[in-house]
C-alpha positions as CSV (number, residue, x, y, z in Angstrom):
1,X,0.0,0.0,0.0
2,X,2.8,2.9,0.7
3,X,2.6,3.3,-3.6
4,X,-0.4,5.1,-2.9
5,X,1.3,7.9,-1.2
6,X,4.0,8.1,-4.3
7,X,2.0,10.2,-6.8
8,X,-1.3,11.9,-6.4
9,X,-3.3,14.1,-9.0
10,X,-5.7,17.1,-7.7
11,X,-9.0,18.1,-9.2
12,X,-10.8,21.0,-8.0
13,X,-13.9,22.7,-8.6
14,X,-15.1,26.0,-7.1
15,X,-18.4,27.7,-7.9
16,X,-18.5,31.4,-8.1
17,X,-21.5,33.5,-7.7
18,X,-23.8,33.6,-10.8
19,X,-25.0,31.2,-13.5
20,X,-24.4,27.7,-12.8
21,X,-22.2,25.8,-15.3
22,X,-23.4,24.1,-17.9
23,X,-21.8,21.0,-17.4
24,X,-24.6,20.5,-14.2
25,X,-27.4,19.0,-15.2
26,X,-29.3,21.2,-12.5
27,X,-28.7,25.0,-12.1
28,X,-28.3,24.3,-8.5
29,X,-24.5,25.4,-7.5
30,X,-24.6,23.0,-4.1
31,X,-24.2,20.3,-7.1
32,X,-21.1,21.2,-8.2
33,X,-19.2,18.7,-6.6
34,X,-20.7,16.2,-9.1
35,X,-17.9,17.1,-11.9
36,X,-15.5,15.6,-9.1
37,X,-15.9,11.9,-10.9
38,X,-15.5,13.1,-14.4
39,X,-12.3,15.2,-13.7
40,X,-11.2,12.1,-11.5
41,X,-11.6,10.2,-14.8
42,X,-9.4,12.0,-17.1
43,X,-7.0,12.3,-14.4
44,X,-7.0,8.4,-14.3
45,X,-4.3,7.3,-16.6
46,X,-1.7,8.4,-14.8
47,X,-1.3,5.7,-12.4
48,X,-3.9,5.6,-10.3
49,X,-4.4,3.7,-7.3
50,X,-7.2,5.3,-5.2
51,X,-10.0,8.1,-5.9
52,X,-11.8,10.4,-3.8
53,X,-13.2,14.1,-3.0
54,X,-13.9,15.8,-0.4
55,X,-16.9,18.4,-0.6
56,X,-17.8,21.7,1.4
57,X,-21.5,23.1,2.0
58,X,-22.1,25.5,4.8
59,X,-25.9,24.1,5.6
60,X,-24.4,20.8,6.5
61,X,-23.6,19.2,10.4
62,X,-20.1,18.9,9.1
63,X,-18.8,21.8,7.0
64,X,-16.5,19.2,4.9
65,X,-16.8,15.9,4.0
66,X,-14.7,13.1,2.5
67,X,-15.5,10.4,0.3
68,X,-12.5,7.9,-0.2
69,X,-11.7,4.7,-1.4
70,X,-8.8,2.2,-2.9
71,X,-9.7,1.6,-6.3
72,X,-10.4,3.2,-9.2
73,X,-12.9,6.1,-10.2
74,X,-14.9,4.0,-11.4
75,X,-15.3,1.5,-8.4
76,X,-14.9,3.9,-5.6
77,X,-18.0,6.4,-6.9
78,X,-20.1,2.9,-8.1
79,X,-20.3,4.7,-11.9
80,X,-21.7,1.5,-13.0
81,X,-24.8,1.3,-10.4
82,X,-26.2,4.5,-11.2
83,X,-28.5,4.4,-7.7
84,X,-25.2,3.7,-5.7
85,X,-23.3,6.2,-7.8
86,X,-26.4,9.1,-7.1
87,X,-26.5,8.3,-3.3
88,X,-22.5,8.8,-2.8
89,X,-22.9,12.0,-5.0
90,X,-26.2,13.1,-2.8
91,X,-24.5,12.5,0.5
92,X,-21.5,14.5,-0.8
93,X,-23.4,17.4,-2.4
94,X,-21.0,20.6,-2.0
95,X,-19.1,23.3,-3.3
């Protein structure tokens, strides 16, 4: 396990005041963490052993929150069970 701590990619997404990107299939900014995946994804190829994000949303008990897993995108945010894959994305719903 210590070759996970050799090389490490970071993604980041921050939403500024205004419109909501288009890439969100809702207009609602809290939702912007849900690009984390896709970035993760293109980041991929580089080696990776382990995926995860870690979101921010004010309204919430704890102000940040971590989803992490060994694995690859794919398996750590379920992409292929699409109601496994929404609830880790629901639960993790930030900025």
């Amino acid at each position: 396990m210590s070759e996970l701590f050799h090389e490490c990619g970071v993604a980041a997404v921050y939403h500024l005041n205004g419109a909501a990107s288009p890439l969100l299939s809702s207009d609602d900014p809290i939702q912007a963490s849900r690009l984390i995946p896709r970035m993760l994804l293109d980041m991929q190829n580089r080696g990776q052993l382990s995926a995860g994000m870690t979101t921010y949303q004010s309204g919430r008990g704890q102000l940040i929150d971590t989803h992490k897993e060994v694995g690859s995108v794919q398996e750590v945010f379920r992409m292929s069970h699409p109601g496994k894959h929404k609830s880790i994305l629901d639960e993790h719903d930030g900025l």
